[in-house]
C-alpha positions as CSV (number, residue, x, y, z in Angstrom):
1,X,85.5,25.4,-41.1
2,X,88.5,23.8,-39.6
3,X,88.5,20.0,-39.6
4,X,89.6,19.9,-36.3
5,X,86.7,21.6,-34.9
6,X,85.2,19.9,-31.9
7,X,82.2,21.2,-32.1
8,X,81.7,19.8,-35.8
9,X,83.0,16.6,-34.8
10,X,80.6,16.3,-32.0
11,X,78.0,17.3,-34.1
12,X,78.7,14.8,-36.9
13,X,79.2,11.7,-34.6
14,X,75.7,12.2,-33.2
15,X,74.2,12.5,-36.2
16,X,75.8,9.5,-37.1
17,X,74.8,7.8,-33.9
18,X,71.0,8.6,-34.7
19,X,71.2,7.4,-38.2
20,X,72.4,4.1,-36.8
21,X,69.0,3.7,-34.7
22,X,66.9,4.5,-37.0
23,X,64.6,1.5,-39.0
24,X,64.7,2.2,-42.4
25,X,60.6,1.1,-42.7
26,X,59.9,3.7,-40.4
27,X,60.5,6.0,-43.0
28,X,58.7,3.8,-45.5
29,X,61.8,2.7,-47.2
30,X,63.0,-1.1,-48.3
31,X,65.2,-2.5,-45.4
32,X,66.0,-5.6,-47.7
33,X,66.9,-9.1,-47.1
34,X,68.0,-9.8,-43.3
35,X,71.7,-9.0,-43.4
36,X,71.1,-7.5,-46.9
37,X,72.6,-4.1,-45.2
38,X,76.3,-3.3,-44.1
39,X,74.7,-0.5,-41.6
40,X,72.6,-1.2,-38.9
41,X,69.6,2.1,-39.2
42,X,70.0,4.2,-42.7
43,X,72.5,4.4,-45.1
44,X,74.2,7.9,-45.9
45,X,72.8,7.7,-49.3
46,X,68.7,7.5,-47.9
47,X,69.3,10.4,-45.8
48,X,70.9,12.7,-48.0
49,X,67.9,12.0,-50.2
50,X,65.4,13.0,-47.7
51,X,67.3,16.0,-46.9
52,X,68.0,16.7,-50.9
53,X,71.3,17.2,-50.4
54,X,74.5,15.6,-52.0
55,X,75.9,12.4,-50.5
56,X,79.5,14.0,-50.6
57,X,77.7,17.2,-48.7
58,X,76.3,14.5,-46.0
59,X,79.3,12.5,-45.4
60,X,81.7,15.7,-44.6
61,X,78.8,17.1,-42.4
62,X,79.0,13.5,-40.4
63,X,83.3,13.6,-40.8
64,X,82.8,17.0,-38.7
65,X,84.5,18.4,-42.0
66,X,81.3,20.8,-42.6
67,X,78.9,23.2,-40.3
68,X,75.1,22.3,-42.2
69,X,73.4,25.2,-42.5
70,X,70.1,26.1,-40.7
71,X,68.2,24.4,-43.0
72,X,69.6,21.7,-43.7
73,X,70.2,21.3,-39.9
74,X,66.3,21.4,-39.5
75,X,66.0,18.8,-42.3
76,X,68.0,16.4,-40.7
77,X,66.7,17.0,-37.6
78,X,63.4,15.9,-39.3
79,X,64.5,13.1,-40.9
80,X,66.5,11.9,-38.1
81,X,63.1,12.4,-36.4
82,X,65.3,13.9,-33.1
83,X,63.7,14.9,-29.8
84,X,62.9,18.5,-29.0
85,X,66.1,17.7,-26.8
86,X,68.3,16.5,-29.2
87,X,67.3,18.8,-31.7
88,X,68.3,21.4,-28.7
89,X,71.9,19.6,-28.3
90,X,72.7,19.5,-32.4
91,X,71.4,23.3,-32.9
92,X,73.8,24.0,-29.7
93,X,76.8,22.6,-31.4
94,X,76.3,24.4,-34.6
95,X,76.5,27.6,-33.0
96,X,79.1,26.6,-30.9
97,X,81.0,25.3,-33.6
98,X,81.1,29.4,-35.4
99,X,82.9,30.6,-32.3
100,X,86.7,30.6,-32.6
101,X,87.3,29.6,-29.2
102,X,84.9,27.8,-26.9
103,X,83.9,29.5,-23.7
104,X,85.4,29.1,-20.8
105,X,83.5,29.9,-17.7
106,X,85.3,29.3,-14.0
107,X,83.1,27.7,-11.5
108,X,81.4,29.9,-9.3
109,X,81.4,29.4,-5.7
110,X,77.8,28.8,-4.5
111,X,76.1,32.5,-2.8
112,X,76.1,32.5,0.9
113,X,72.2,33.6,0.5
114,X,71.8,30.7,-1.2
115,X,73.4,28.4,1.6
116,X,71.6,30.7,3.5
117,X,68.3,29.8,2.0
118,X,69.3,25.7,1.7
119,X,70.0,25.7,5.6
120,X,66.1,27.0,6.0
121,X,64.3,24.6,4.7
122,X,64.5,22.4,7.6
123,X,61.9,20.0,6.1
124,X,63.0,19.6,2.5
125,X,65.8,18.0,1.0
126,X,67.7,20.6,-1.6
127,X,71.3,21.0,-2.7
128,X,72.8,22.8,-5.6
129,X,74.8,21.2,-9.3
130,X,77.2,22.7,-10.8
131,X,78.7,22.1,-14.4
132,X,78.8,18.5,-15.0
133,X,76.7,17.8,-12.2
134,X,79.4,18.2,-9.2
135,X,77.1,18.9,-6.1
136,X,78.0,22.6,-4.6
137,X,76.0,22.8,-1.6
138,X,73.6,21.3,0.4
139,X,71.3,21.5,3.3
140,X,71.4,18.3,6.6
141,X,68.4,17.0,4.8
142,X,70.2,16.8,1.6
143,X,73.1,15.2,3.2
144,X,71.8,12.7,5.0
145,X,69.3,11.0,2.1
146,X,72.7,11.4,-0.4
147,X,74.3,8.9,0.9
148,X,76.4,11.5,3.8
149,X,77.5,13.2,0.7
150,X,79.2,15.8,3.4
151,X,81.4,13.3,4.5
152,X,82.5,12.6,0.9
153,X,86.0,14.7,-0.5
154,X,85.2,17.2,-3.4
155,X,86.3,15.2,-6.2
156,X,83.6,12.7,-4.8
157,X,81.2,14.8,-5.1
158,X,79.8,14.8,-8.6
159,X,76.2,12.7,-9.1
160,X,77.3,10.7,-12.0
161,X,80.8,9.7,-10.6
162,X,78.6,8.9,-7.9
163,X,76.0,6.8,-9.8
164,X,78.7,4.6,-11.1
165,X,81.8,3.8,-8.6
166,X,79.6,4.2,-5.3
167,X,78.3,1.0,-5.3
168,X,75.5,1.9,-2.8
169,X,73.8,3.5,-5.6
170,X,72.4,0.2,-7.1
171,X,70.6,-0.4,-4.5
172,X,69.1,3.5,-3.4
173,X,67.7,4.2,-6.1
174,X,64.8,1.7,-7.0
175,X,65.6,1.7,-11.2
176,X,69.4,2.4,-11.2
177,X,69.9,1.5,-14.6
178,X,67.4,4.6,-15.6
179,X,69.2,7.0,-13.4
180,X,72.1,6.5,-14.5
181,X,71.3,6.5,-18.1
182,X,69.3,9.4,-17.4
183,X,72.6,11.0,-15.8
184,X,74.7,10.5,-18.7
185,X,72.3,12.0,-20.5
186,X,72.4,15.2,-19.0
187,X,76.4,14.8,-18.9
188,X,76.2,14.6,-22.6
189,X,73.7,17.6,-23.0
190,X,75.8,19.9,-20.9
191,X,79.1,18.8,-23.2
192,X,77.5,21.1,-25.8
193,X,79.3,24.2,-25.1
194,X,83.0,22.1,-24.7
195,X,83.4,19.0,-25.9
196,X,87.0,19.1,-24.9
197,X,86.7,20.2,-21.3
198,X,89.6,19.0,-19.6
199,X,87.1,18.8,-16.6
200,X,84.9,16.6,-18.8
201,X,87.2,14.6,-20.1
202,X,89.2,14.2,-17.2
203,X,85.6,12.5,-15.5
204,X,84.3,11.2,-19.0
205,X,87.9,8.8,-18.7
206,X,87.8,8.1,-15.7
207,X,84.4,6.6,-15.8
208,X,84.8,4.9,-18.9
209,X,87.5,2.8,-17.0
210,X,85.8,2.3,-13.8
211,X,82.2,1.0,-15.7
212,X,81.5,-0.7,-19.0
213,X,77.8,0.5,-19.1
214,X,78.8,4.0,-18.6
215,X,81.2,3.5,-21.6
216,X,78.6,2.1,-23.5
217,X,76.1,4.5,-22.8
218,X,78.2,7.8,-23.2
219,X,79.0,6.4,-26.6
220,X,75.7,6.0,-27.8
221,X,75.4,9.9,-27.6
222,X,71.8,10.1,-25.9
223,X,70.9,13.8,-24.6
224,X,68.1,14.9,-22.0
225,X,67.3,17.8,-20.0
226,X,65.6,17.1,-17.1
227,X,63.9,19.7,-14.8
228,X,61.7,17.4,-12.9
229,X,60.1,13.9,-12.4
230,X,59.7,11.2,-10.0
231,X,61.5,9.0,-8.5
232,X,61.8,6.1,-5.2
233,X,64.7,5.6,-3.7
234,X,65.8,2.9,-0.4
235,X,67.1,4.3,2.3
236,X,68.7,2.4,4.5
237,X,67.3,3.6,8.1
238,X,63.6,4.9,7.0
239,X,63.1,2.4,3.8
240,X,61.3,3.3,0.6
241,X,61.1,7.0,0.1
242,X,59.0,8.1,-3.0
243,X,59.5,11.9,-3.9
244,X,59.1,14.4,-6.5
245,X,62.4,16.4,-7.5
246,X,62.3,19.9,-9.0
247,X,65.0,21.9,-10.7
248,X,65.8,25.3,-10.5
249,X,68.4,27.3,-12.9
250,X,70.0,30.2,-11.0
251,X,69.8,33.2,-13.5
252,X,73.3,34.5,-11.4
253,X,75.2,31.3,-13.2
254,X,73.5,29.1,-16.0
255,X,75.3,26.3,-15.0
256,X,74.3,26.0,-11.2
257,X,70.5,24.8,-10.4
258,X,68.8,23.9,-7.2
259,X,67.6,20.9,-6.7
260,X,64.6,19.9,-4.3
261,X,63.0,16.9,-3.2
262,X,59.7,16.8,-1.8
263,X,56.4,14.8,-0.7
264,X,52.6,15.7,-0.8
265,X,51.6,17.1,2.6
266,X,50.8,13.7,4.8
267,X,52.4,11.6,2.4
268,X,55.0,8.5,4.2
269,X,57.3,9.9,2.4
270,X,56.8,13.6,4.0
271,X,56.5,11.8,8.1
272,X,59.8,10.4,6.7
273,X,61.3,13.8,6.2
274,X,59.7,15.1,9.8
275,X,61.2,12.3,11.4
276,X,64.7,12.0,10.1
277,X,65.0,16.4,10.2
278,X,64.1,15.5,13.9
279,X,67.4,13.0,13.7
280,X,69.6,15.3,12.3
281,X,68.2,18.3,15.0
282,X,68.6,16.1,18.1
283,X,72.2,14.8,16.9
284,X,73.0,18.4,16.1
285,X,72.3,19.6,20.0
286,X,73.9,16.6,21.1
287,X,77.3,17.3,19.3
288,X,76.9,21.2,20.8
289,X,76.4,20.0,24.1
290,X,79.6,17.6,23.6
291,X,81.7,20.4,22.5
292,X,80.5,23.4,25.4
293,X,81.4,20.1,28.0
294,X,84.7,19.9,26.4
295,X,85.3,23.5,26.7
């Protein structure tokens, strides 16, 4: 395999990067005297072992010099005691790392029908991610709880570049430190296929720049996949909203999904909805009734 393989390098940092986290007595080994160990988690040496392979064979495998093979993939993964996520991000790599060329995939636009379909649910917030989490589309609803991301430009227009250089984040979402970790998470997930993504790198650097944590945090190589949970966020006209979030993977393009927010029938969060949808209506007409004047 060519040294220079991104896929392999990728592969063999984050190994590296759970290795580091791991305490050695968790797998029943000797962690030694305080400051006894160069390393902070396990050495090279105790997970090659484990894995009954060769140091030598280890240490290329983490230099992104060598693609592991299934099994031994699977025995690290063990070992490394990885997520079902993260096992999902290093088996992603590997097979990446066998094609000659990574893919390439343009954006595709967002479907009428599915602005179509955003623009009818009147009462439900929903808008549509792309790769890398830029937001496609959106419905008023959508809009006006994301901070007027219609007013925004495109470039703006990406959730993580929001989460760190709007600094009206920190205060919407009630835990902003586990959003945004929880973002560059799934950032990192979806770098499987490209590493080297001008797209992602050209946001990854900019980022890294603007925020410290996020520099921190992107290097410490944590994965998710998130397709729904929980969450409270502030408003800043109707207060504390607390909503479930669902996401939905368009078969038509892997990389888009729809995203929906919603509230248990009768909830405050739901009369929230009603009453800010009525907002949006009643500002709507009035801006129609502004323009048939003018005309």
């Amino acid at each position: 395999m060519n040294a220079k393989n991104p896929h392999l390098e990728e592969l063999g940092q984050f190994l590296k990067a759970r290795r580091s986290e791991l305490n050695p007595a968790d797998l029943g080994l000797d962690p030694g005297e305080p400051g006894s160990r160069r390393v902070s988690g396990l050495r090279r040496e105790e997970v090659a072992a484990r894995v009954a392979i060769s140091q030598d064979y280890y240490a290329r495998i983490e230099q992104g010099r060598l693609a592991p093979s299934e099994p031994v993939l699977e025995a690290l993964a063990d070992v490394l005691r990885l997520t079902p996520d993260e096992r999902a991000y290093a088996e992603r790599l590997a097979r990446q790392a066998e094609r000659r060329t990574p893919p390439r995939r343009r954006p595709t636009p967002v479907r009428p029908q599915i602005q179509l379909l955003l623009d009818q649910l009147t009462d439900t917030p929903a808008f549509v991610v792309g790769k890398y989490l830029d937001i496609l589309a959106w419905n008023p609803l959508a809009a006006a709880l994301l901070l007027d991301v219609d007013k925004m430009l495109p470039k703006e227009r990406n959730y993580v570049r929001m989460l760190f250089t709007d600094p009206r984040m920190k205060d919407f979402y009630d835990d902003w430190g586990a959003m945004a970790r929880a973002g560059v998470a799934l950032l990192r997930m979806q770098a499987a296929d490209n590493p080297t993504d001008p797209r992602l790198t050209s946001l990854v650097g900019e980022l890294s720049v603007a925020d410290a944590q996020f520099r921190q945090w992107w290097a410490a190589r944590h994965v998710a996949r998130e397709e729904f949970g929980t969450k409270t966020i502030h408003h800043p006209d109707l207060g504390d909203l607390t909503l479930d979030w669902d996401a939905f993977q368009w078969a038509g393009d892997p990389d888009q999904q729809l995203i929906t927010w919603s509230a248990p029938p009768g909830s405050p969060t739901q009369e929230k909805f009603r009453i800010l949808s009525s907002w949006i209506a009643a500002t709507s007409a009035s801006d129609s009734t502004e323009k048939g004047t003018e005309a």
